[in-house]
N, C-alpha and C positions, 0 to 999 in steps of 0.2 A: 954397579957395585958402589959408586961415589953416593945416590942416592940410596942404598941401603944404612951404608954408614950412618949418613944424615939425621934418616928414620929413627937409626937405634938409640942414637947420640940423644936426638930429640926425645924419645921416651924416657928413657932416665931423667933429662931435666923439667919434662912435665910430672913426672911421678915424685921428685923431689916439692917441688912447688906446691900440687896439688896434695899432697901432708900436710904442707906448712898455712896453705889457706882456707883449706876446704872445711867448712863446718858440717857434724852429724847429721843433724838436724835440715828442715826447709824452715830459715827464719824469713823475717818482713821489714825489716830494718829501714827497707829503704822507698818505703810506700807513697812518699811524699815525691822522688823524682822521680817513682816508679808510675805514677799517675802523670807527670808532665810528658815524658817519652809513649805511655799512650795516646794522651791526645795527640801527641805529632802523628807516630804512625797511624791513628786514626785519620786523620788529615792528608793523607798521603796516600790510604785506602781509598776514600771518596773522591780526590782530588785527581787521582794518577790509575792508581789498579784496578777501580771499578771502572770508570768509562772504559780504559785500555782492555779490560777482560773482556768487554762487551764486543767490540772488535774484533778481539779473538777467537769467540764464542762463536763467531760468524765462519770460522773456517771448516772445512769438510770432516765429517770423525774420523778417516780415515788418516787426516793429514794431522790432527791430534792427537791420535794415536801412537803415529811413526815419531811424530816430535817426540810423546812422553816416553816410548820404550829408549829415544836416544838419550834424552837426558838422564832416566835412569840406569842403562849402559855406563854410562860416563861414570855412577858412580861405583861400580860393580868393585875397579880395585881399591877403594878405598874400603867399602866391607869386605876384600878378601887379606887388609893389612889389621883391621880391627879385630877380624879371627883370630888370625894369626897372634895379635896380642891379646885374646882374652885366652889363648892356648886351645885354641878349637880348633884343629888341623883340617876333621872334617869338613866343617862349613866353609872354611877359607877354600879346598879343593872345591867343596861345590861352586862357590861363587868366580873363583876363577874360570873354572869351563863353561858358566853362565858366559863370562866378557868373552873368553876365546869362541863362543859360536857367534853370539850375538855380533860380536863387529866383526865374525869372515862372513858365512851365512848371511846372518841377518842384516849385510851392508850396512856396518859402524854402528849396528844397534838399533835402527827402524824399523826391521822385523823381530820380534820377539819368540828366537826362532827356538830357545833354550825351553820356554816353559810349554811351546807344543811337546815338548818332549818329553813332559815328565818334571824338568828342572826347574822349579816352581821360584820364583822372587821371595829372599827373605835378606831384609836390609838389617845391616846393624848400624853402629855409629860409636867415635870415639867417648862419647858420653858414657854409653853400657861399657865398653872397655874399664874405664875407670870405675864401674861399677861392681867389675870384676878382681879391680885390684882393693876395692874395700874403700874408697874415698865417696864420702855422704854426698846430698843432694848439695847443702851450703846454702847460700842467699836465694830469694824468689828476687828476678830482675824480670825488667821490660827492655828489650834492645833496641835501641832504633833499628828501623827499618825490617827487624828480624822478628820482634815480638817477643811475648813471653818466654822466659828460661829461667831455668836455675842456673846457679853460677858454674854446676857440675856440664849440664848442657851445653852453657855456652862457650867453655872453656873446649870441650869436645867439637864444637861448629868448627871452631876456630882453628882446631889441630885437624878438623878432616879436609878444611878448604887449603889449609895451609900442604899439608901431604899429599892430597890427590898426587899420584904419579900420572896421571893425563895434564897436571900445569907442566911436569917438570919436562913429556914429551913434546911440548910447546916451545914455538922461539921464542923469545924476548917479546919482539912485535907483534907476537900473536895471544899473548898472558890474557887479552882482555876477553878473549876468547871463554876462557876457562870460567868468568865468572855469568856470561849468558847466562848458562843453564839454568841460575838461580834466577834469573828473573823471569823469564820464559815459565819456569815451573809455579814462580809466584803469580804468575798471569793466568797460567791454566786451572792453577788451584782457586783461584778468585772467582773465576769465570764458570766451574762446576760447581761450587759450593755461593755462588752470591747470594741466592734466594735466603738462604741459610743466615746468612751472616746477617744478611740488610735486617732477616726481621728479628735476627738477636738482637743488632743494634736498637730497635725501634721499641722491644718490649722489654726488655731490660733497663730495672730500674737504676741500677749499679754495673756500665757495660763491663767498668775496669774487671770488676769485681766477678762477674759473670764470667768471664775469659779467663782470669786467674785458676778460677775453680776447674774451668774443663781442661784448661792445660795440664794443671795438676793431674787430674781423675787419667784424662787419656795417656799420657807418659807413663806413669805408674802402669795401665793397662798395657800400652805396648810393651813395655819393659818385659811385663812377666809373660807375655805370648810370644816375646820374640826369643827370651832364653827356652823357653817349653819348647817352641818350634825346631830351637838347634839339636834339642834332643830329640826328638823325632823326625828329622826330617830322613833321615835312612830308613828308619825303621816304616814310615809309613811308605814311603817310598816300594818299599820291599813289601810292604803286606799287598800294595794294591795290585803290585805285579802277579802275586802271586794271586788274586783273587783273581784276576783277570784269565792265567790260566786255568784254575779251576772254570770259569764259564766256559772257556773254551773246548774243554770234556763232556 
């Protein structure tokens, strides 16, 4: 109950803020330290996360697998808190009984025991929340360490890492726990998309500039598949059942 409070408390003062700063519009204002913070992160890709993924890349798919279904487990109540606040009751019930099989069944999430069933992964994030409450995109930033955002995104990273109720079931000496997953997932994402990346890097005559654009293209895409998906996901749910027993006739 003490961390419900919290939550609520919290939303109010990000929905105050996020009024007070958030621009309509995606501007560029800030391209000049938006270019210095890529190079770092660039540096830090070649430097740290490609060799490090290459290592990784070396582990069995099975044992890749079990890591990714747990790391995305972990995040399951955060998309059933971001439901909850975009007033999607359904989604948030779906996503909850995704986490409650996945870590009893699926032992804390390594078997992905929810979408044998039918119970298909559909992520949100506090970013689309405030999407939902009418707060524009605002500034294009480069994060360290995190990469391209709008200031709408980043502002959302930062309230989902910050709420995860899996930090707050954590002791103290174990918080640091909580932030693995991010890098674990940055490793694994490196390590199936490197091919990808190295020869962006390589033929891209503007890489800032190149990265900028697909970040943009892709969010805008995820955006609008992932509210679509909230709308359908009963509904197709429901048709395939029912198509399933018609073959069965």
């Amino acid at each position: 109950m003490k961390y419900f409070y919290k939550y609520i408390s919290f939303l109010f003062l990000v929905l105050f803020i996020s009024n007070s700063l958030v621009i309509a519009e995606i501007n560029h204002d800030y391209e000049k330290t938006n270019r210095t913070i890529h190079n770092f992160n660039d540096a830090i890709d070649q430097n740290f996360l490609k060799p490090t993924s290459k290592v990784y890349g070396i582990l069995p798919n099975f044992v890749e697998t079990g890591i990714s279904n747990a790391i995305s487990n972990i995040n399951e109540p955060s998309n059933f808190l971001n439901y909850l606040s975009q007033g999607n009751i359904p989604s948030g019930a779906y996503s909850l009984s995704r986490f409650i099989l996945n870590s009893t069944i699926g032992l804390v999430g390594l078997f992905d025991v929810a979408s044998n069933i039918g119970l298909e992964k559909n992520d949100t994030d506090f970013g689309k929340t405030l999407i939902k409450w009418g707060i524009g995109e605002g500034q294009f930033l480069v994060v360290p360490f995190l990469g391209p955002r709008t200031s709408r995104h980043f502002f959302g990273t930062i309230v989902d890492i910050t709420l995860n109720p899996v930090r707050y079931a954590l002791k103290d000496e174990d918080a640091i726990v909580s932030f693995s997953p991010s890098i674990i997932y940055a490793l694994s994402e490196r390590s199936r998309n490197g091919d990808t990346i190295d020869n962006l890097r390589e033929t891209s005559i503007d890489y800032y500039s190149t990265l900028r654009s697909i970040y943009l293209q892709s969010r805008e895409i995820n955006i609008v598949d992932n509210f679509e998906e909230d709308q359908d996901i009963f509904e197709s749910d429901l048709e395939e059942f029912y198509e399933s027993e018609d073959d069965k006739k």
